[in-house]
Backbone as XML, in Angstrom:
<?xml version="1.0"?>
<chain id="A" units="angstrom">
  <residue number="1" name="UNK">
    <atom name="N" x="17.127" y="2.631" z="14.047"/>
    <atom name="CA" x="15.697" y="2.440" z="14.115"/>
    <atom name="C" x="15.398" y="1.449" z="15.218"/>
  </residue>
  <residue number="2" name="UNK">
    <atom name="N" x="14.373" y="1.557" z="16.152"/>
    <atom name="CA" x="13.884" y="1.054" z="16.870"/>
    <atom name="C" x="12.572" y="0.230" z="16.503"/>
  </residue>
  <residue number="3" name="UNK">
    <atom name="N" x="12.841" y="-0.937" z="16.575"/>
    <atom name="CA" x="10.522" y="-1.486" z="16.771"/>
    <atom name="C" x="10.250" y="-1.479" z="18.385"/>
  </residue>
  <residue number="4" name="UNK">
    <atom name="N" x="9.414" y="-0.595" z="17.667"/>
    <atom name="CA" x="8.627" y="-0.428" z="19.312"/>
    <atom name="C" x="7.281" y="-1.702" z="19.035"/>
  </residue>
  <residue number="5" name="UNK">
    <atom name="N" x="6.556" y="-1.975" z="17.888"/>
    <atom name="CA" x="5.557" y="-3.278" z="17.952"/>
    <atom name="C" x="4.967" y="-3.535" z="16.871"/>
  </residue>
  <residue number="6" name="UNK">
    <atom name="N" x="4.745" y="-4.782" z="16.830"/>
    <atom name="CA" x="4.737" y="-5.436" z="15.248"/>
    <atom name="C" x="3.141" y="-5.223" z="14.928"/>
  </residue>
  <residue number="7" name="UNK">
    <atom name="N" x="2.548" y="-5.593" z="13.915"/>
    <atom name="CA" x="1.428" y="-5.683" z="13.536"/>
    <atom name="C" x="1.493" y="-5.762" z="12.228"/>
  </residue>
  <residue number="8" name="UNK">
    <atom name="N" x="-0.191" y="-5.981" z="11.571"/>
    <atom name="CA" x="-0.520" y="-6.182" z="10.262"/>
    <atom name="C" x="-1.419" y="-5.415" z="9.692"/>
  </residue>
  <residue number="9" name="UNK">
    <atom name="N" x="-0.780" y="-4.481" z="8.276"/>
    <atom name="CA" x="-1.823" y="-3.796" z="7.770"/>
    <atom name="C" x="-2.635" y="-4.003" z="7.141"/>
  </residue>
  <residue number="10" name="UNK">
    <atom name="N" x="-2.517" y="-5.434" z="6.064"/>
    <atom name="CA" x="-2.729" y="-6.007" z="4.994"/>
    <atom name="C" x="-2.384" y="-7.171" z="5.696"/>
  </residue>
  <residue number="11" name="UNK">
    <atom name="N" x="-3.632" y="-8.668" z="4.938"/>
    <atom name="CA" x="-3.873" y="-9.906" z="5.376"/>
    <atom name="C" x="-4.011" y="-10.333" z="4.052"/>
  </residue>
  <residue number="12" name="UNK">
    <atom name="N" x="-2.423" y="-9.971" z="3.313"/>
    <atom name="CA" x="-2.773" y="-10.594" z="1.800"/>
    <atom name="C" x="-3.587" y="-12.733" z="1.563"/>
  </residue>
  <residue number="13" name="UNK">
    <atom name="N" x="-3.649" y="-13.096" z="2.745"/>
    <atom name="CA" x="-3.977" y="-14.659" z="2.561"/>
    <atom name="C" x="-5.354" y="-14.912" z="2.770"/>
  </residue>
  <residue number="14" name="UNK">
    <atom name="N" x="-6.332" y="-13.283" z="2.972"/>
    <atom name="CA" x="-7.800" y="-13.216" z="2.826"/>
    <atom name="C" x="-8.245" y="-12.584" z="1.648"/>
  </residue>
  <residue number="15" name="UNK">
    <atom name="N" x="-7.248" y="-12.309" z="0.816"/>
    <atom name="CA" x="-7.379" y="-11.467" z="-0.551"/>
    <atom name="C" x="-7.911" y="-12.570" z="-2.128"/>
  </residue>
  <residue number="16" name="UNK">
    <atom name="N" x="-8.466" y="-11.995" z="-3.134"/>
    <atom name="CA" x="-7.811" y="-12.753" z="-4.343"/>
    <atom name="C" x="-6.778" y="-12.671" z="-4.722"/>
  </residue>
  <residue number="17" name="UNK">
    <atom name="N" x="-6.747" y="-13.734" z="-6.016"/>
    <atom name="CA" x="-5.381" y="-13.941" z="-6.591"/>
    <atom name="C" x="-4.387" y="-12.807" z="-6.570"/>
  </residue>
  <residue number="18" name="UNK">
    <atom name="N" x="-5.555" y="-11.764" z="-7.584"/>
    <atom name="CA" x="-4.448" y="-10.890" z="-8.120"/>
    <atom name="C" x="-3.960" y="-9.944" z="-7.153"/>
  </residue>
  <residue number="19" name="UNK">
    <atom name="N" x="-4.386" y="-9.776" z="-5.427"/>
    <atom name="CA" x="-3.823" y="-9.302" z="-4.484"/>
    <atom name="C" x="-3.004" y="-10.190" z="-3.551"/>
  </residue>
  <residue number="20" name="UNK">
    <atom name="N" x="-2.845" y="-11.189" z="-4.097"/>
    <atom name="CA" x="-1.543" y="-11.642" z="-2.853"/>
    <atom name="C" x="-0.516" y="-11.667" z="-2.696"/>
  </residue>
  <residue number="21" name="UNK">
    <atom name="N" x="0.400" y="-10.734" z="-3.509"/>
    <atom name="CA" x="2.013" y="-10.812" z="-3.152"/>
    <atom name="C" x="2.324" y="-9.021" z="-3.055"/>
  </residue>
  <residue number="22" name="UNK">
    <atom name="N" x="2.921" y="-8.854" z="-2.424"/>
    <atom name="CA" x="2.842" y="-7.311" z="-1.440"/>
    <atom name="C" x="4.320" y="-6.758" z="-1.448"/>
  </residue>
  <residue number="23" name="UNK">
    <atom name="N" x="4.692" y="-6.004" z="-1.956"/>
    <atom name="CA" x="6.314" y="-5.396" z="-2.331"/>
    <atom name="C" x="5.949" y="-3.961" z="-2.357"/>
  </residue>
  <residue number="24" name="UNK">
    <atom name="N" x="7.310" y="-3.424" z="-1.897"/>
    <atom name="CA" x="7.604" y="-1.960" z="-2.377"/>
    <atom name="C" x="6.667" y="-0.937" z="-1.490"/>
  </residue>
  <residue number="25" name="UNK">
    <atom name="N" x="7.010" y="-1.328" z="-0.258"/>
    <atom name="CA" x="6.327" y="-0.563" z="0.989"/>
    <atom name="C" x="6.868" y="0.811" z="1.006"/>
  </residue>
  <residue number="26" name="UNK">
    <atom name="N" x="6.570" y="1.932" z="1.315"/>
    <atom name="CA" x="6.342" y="3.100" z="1.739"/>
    <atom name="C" x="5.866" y="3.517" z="2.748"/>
  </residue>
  <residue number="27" name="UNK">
    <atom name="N" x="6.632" y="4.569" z="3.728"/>
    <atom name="CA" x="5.799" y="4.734" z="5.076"/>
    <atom name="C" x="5.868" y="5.817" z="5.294"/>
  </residue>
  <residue number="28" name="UNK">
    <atom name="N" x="4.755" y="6.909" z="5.746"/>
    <atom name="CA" x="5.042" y="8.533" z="5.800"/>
    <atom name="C" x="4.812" y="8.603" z="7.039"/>
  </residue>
  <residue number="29" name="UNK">
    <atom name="N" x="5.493" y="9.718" z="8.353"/>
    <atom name="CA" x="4.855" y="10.100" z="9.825"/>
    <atom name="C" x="4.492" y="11.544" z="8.908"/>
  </residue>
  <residue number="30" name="UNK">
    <atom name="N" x="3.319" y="11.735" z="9.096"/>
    <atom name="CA" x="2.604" y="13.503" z="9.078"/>
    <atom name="C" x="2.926" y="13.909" z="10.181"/>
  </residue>
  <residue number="31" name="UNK">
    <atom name="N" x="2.895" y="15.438" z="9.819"/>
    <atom name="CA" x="3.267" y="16.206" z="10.901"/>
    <atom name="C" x="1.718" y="15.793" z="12.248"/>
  </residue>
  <residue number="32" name="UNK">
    <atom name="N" x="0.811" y="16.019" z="11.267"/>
    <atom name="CA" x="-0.489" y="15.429" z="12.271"/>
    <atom name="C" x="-0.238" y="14.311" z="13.292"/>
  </residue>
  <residue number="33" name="UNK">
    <atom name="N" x="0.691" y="13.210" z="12.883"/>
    <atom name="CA" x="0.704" y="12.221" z="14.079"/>
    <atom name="C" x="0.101" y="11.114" z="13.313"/>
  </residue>
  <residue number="34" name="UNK">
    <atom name="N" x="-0.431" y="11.107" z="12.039"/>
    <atom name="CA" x="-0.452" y="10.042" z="11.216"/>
    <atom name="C" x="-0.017" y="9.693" z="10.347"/>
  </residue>
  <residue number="35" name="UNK">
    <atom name="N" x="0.240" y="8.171" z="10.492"/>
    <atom name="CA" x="1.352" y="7.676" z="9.485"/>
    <atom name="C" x="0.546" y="6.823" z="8.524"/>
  </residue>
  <residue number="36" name="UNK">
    <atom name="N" x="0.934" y="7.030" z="7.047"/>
    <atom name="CA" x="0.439" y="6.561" z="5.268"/>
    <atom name="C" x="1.370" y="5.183" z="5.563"/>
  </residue>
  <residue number="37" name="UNK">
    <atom name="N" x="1.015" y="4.269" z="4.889"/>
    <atom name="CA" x="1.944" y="2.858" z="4.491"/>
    <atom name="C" x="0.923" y="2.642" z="2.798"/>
  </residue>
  <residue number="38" name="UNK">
    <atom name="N" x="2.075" y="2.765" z="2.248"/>
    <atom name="CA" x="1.685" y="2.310" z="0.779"/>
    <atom name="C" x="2.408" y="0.786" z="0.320"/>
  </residue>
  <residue number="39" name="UNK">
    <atom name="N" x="2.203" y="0.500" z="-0.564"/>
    <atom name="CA" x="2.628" y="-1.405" z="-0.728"/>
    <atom name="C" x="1.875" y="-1.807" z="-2.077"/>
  </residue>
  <residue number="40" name="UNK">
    <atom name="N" x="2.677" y="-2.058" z="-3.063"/>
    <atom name="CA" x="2.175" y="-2.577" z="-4.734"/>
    <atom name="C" x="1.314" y="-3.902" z="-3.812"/>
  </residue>
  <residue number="41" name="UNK">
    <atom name="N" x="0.455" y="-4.287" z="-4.578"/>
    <atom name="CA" x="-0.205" y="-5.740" z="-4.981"/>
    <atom name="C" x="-0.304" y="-6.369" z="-6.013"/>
  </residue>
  <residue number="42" name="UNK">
    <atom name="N" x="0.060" y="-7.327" z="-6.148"/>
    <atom name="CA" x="-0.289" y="-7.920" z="-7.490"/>
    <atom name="C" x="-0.324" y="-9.548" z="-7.341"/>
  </residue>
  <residue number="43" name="UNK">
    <atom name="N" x="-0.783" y="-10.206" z="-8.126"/>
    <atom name="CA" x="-0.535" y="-11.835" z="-8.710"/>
    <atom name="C" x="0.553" y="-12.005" z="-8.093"/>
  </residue>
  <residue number="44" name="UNK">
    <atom name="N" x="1.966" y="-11.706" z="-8.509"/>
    <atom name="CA" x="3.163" y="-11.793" z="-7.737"/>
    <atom name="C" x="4.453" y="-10.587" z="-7.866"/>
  </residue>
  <residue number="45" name="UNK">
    <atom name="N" x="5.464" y="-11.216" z="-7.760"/>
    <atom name="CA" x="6.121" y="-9.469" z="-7.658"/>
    <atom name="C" x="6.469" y="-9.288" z="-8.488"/>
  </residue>
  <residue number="46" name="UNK">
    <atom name="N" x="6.081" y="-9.784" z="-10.075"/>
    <atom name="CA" x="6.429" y="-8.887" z="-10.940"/>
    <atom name="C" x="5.443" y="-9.161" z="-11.922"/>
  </residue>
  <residue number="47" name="UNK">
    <atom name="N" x="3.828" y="-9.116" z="-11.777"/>
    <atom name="CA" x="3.447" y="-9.432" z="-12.389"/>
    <atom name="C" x="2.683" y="-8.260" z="-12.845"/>
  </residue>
  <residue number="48" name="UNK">
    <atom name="N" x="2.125" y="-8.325" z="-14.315"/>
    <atom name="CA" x="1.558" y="-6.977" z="-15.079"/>
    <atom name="C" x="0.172" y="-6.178" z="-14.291"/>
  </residue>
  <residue number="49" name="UNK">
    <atom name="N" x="-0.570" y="-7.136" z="-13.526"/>
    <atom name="CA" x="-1.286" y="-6.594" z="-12.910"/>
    <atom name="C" x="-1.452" y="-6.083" z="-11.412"/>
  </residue>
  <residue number="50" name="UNK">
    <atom name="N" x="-0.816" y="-5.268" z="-11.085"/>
    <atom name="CA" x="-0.238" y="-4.856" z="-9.963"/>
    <atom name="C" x="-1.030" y="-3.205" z="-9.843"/>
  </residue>
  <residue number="51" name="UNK">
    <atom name="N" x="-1.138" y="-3.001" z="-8.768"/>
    <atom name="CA" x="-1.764" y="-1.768" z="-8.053"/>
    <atom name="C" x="-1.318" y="-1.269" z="-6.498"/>
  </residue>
  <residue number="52" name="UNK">
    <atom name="N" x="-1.293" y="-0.174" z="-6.246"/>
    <atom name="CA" x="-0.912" y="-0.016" z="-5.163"/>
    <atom name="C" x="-1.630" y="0.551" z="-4.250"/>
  </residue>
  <residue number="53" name="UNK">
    <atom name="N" x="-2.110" y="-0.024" z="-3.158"/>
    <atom name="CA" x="-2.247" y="0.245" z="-1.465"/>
    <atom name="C" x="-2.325" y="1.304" z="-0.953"/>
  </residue>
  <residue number="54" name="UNK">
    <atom name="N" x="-3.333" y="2.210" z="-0.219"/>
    <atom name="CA" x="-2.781" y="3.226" z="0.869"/>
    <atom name="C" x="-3.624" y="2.900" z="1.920"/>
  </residue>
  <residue number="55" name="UNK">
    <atom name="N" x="-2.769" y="2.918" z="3.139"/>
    <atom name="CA" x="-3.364" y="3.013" z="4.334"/>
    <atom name="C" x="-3.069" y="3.743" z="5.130"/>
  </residue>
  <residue number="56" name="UNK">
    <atom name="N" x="-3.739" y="3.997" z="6.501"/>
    <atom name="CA" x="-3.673" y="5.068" z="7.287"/>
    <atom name="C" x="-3.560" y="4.610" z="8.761"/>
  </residue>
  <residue number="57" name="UNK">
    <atom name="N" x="-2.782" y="5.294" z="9.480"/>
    <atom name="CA" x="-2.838" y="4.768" z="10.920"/>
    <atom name="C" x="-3.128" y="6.023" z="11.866"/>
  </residue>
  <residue number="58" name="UNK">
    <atom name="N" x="-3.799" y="6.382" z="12.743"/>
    <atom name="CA" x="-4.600" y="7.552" z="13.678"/>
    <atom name="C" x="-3.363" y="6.892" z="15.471"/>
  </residue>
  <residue number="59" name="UNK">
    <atom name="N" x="-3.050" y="5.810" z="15.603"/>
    <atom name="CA" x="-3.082" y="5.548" z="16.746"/>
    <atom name="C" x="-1.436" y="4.954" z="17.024"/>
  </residue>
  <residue number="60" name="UNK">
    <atom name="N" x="-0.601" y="5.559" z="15.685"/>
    <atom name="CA" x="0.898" y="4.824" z="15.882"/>
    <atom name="C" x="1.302" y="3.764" z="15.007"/>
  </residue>
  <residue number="61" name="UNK">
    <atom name="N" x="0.305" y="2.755" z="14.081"/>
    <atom name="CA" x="0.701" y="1.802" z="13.938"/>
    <atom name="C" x="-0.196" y="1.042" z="14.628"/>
  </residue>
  <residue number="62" name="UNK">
    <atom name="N" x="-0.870" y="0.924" z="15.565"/>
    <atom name="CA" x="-1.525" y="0.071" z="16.240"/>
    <atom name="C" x="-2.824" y="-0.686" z="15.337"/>
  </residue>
  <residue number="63" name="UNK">
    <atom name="N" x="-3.112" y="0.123" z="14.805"/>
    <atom name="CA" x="-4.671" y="-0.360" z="13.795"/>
    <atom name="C" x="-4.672" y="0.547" z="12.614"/>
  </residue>
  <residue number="64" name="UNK">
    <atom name="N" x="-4.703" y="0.189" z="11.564"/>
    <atom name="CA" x="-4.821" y="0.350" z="9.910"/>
    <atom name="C" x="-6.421" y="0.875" z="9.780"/>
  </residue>
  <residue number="65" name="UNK">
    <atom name="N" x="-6.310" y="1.409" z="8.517"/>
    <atom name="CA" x="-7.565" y="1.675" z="7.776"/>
    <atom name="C" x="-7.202" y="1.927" z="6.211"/>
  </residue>
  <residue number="66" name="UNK">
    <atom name="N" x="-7.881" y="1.569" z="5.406"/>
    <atom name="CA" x="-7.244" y="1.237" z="4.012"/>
    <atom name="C" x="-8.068" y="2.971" z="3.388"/>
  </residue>
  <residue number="67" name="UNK">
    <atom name="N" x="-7.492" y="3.604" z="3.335"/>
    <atom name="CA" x="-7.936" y="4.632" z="2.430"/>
    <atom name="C" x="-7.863" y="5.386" z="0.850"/>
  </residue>
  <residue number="68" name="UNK">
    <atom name="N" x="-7.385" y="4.154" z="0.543"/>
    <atom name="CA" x="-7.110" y="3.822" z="-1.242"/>
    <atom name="C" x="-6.879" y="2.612" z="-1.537"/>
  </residue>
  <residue number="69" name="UNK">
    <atom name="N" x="-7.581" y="1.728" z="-2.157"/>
    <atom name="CA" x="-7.120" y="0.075" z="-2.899"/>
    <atom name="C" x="-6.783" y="0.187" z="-4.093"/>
  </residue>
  <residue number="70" name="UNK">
    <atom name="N" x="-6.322" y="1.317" z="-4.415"/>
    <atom name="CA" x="-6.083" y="1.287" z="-5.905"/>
    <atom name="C" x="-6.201" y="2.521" z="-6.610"/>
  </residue>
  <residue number="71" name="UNK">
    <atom name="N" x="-5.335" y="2.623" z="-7.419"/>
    <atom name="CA" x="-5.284" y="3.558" z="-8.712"/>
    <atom name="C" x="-5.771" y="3.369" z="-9.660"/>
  </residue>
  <residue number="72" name="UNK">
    <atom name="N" x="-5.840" y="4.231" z="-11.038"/>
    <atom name="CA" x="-6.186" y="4.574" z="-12.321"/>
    <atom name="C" x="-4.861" y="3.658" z="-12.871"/>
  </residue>
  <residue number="73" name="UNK">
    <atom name="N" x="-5.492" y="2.986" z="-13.730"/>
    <atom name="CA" x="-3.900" y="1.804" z="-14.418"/>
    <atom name="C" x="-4.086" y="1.810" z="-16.010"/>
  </residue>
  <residue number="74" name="UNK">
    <atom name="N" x="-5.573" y="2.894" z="-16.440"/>
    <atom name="CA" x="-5.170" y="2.943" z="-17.781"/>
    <atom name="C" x="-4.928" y="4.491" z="-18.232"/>
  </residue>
  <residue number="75" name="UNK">
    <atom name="N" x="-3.909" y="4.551" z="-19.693"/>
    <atom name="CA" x="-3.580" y="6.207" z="-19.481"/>
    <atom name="C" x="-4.184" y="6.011" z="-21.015"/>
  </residue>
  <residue number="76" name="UNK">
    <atom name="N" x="-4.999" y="7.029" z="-21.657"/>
    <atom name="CA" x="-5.378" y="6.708" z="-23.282"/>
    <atom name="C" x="-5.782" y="5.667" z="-23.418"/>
  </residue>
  <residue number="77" name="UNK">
    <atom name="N" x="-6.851" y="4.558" z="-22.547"/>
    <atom name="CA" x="-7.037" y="3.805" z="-23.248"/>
    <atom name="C" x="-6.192" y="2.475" z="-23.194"/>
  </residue>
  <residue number="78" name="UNK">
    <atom name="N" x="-4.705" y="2.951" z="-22.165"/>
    <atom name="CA" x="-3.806" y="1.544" z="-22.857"/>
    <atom name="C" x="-3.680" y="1.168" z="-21.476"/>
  </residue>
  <residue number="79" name="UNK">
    <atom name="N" x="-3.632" y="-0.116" z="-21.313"/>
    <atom name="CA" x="-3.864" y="-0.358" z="-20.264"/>
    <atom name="C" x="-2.376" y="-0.419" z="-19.335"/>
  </residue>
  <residue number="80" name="UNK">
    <atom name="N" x="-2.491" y="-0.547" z="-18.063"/>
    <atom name="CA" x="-0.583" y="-0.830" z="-17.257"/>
    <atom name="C" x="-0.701" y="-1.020" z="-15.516"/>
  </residue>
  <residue number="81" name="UNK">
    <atom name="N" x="-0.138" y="-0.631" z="-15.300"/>
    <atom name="CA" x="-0.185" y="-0.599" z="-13.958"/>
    <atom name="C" x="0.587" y="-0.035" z="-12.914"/>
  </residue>
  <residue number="82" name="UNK">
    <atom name="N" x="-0.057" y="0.009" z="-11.681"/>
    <atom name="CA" x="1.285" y="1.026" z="-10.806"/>
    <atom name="C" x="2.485" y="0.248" z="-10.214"/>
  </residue>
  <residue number="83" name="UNK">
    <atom name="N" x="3.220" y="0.720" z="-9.740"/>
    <atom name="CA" x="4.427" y="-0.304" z="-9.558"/>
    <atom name="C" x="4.655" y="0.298" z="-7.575"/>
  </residue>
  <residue number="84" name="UNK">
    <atom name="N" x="4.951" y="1.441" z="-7.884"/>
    <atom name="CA" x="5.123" y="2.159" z="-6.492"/>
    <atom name="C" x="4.567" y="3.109" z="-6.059"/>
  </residue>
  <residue number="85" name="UNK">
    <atom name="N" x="3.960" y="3.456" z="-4.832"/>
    <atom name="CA" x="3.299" y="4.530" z="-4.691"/>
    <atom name="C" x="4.268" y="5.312" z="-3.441"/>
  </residue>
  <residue number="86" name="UNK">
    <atom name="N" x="5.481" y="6.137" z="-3.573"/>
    <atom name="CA" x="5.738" y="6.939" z="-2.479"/>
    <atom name="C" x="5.124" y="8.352" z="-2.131"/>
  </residue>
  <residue number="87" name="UNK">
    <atom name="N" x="5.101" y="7.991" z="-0.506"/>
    <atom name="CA" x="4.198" y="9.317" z="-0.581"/>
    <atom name="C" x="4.793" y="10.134" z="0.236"/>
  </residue>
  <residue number="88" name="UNK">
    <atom name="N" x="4.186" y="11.398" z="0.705"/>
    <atom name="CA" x="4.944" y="12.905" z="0.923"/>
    <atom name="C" x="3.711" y="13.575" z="1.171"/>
  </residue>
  <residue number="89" name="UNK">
    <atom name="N" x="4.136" y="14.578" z="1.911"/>
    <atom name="CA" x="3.744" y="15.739" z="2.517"/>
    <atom name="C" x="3.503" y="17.147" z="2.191"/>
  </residue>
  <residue number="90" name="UNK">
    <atom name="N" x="2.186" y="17.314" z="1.483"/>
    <atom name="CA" x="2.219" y="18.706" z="0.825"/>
    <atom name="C" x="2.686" y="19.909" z="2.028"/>
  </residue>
</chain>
């Protein structure tokens, strides 16, 4: 693997509490030429209230756009949370 250039998708230190600790990244290239980055949030990295991230990149990586902050975290009523979101290519 090569880095061709760094950047930031997420500025967890402009977030609240329960979004500032960031684990369990995921990264998709589409055949389109755009690449998904998914990433849990929560309180911290193992804490019960955790949700996961999707973002989108049009230009390589160069600039983000958040196109999901979150999932459904109750199933029946009971409450939980997401842990990982990998993603894929219908």
């Amino acid at each position: 693997m090569k880095i061709l250039e760094q950047g930031c998708i997420y500025d967890a230190t402009k977030s609240t509490n329960t979004k500032r600790t960031c684990c369990c990244t995921s990264f998709r290239l589409l055949s389109s030429g755009k690449i998904l980055a998914s990433f849990r949030l929560g309180s911290n990295k193992d804490s019960a209230d955790g949700n996961c991230l999707v973002a989108e990149s049009v230009d390589w990586g160069k600039n983000w756009t958040i196109i999901s902050d979150g999932f459904e975290t109750a199933l029946d009523s009971i409450a939980g949370e997401i842990r990982v979101a990998e993603l894929s290519e219908m």
